[in-house]
C-alpha positions in Angstrom: 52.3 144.5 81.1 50.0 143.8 83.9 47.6 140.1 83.7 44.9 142.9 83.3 46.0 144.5 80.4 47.1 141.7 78.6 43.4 140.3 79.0 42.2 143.5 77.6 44.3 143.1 74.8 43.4 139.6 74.2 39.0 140.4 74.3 39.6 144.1 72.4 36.5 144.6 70.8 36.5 144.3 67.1 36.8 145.8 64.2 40.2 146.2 65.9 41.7 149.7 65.3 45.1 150.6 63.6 47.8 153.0 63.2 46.9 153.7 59.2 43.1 152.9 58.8 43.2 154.5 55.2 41.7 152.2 52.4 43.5 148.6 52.3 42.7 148.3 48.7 45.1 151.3 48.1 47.9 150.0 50.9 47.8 146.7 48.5 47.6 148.3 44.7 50.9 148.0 44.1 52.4 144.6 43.5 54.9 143.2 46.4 56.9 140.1 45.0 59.1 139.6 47.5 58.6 137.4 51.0 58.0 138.7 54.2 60.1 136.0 56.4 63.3 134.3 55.5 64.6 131.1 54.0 64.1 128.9 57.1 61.2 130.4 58.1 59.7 129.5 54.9 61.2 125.7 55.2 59.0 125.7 58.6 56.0 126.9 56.9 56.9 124.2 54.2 57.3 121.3 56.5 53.9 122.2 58.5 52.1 121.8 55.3 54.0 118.9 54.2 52.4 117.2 57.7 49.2 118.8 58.2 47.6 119.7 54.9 46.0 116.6 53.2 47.4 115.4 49.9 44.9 115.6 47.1 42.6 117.7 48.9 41.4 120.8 48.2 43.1 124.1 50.1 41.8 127.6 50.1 44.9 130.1 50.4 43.9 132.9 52.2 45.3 136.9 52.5 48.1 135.2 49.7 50.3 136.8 47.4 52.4 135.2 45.1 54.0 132.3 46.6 52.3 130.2 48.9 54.8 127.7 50.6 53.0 124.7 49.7 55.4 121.5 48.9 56.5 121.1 45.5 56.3 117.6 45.3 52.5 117.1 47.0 49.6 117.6 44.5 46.2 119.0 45.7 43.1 118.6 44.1 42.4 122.2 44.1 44.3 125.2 45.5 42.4 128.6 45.6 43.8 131.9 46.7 42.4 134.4 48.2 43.8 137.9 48.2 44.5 141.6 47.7 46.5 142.4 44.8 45.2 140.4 41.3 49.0 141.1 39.7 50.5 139.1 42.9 47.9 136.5 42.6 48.4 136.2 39.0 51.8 135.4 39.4 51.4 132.2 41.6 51.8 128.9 40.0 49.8 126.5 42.6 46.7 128.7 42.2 43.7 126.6 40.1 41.8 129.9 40.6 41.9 132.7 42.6 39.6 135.6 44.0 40.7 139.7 44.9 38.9 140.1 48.0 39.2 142.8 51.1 38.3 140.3 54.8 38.5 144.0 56.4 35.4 145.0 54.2 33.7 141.7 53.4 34.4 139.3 56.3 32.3 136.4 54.3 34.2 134.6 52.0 33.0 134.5 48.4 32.7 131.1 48.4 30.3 127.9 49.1 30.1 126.0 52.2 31.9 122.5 52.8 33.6 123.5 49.8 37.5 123.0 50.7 39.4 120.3 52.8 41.9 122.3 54.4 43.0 126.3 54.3 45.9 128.7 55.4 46.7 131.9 56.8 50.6 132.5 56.0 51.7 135.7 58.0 48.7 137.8 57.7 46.4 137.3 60.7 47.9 140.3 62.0 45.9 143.0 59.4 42.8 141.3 59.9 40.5 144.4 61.9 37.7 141.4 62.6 39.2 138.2 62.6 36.6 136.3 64.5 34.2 137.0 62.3 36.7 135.9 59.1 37.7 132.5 61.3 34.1 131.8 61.6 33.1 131.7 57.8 36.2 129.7 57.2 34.7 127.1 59.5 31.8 127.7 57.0 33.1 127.0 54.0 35.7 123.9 55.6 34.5 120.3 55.2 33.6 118.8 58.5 37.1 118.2 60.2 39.0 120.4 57.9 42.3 122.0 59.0 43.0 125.4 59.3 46.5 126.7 59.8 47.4 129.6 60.5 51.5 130.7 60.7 53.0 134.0 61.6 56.4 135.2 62.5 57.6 138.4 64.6 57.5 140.7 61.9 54.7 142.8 60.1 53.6 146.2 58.0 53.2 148.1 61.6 51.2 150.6 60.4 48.2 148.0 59.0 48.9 145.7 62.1 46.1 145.6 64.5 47.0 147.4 67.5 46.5 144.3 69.9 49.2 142.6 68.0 52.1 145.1 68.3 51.5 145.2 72.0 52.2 141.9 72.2 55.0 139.1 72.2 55.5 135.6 70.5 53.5 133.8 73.2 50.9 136.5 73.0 50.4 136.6 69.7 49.8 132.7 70.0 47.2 133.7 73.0 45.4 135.9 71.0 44.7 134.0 67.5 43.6 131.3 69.8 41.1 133.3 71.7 39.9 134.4 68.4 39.3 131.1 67.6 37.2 130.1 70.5 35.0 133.1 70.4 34.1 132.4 66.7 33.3 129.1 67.8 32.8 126.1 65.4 36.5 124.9 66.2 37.9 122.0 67.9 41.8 120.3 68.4 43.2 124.0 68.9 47.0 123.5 69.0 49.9 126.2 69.2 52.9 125.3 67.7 56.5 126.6 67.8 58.2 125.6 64.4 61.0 128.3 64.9 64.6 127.3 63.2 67.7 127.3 65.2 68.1 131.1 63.6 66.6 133.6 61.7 63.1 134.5 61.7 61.0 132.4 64.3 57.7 130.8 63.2 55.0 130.0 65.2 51.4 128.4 64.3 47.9 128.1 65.4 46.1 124.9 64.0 42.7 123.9 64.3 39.9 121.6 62.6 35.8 122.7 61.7 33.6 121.3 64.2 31.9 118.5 62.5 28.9 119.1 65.5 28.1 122.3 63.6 28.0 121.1 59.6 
């Protein structure tokens, strides 16, 4: 891949196209309970939480499913989860409430601003068509300084993946949720992290805190 083309793939212009652009809502009827990395994966998801997300607060889950990772032994004040399938979100026991809701047809969350302290992206970026547009109303409804983090591994549904994102490899993928990030703008403390295990799935995330400039 030429410097060129890589740039292009990092600035496509969104909504980002895909190999199956039929209805989402249909993709996601039917109820998935399983997880879509391994054990140690997982554990790296885990620990990142463990440091990053603050105890007591309140986290918004988003593009969730039935587990969300968070560690068993840390209480939060509220956890909400955002997602596609009610039966999947049902089924997770950390939820305090939790909302169906397509980000490919409704970018704005349902939701009010300053409202949550921290929120997560577990292994879903990658079906997101306009992801700037979703990463700025999470700013939105973050308290000033709030974390977002945002994990993903090597592996996906390739037919929903965003085209820019199969092109591309682990540090790419990095690259481009970054430069998401900076063109939706009120983010600061960008960091990419590589929290791969020794084997199995790798698992790499993007954290980042609100602007408190643009509360």
């Amino acid at each position: 891949m030429t410097p060129a083309q890589r740039e292009q793939l990092m600035h496509w212009p969104e909504p980002l196209p895909r190999q199956d652009e039929t209805t989402d809502g249909d993709f996601y009827a039917f109820p998935r309970l399983v997880t879509h990395i391994d054990d140690g994966a997982i554990a790296a998801v885990t620990d990142l939480y463990r440091e990053r997300l603050p105890a007591g607060g309140r986290i918004l889950d988003l593009m969730s499913s039935w587990v969300s990772h968070l560690p068993g032994e840390v209480n939060y004040a509220e956890v909400v989860g955002l997602g596609m399938n009610a039966h999947e979100l049902a089924r997770n026991p950390r939820f305090t409430r939790w909302i169906v809701h397509d980000l490919n047809v409704e970018p704005q969350l349902p939701l009010a601003d300053a409202s949550f302290d921290a929120a997560t992206i577990c292994v879903s970026i990658d079906y997101l068509t306009r992801p700037t547009a979703v990463l700025r109303d999470i700013a939105r409804v973050l308290t000033p300084g709030g974390l977002l983090a945002i994990t993903f591994s090597n592996r996906c549904f390739p037919t929903k993946a965003v085209l820019p994102w199969l092109y591309l490899d682990d540090a790419g993928h990095l690259e481009f949720v970054t430069t998401r990030l900076q063109a939706a703008g009120g983010w600061t403390a960008i960091e990419r992290l590589d929290r791969s295990p020794k084997q199995g799935d790798p698992m790499f995330a993007v954290i980042a805190r609100s602007d408190a400039r643009n509360a």
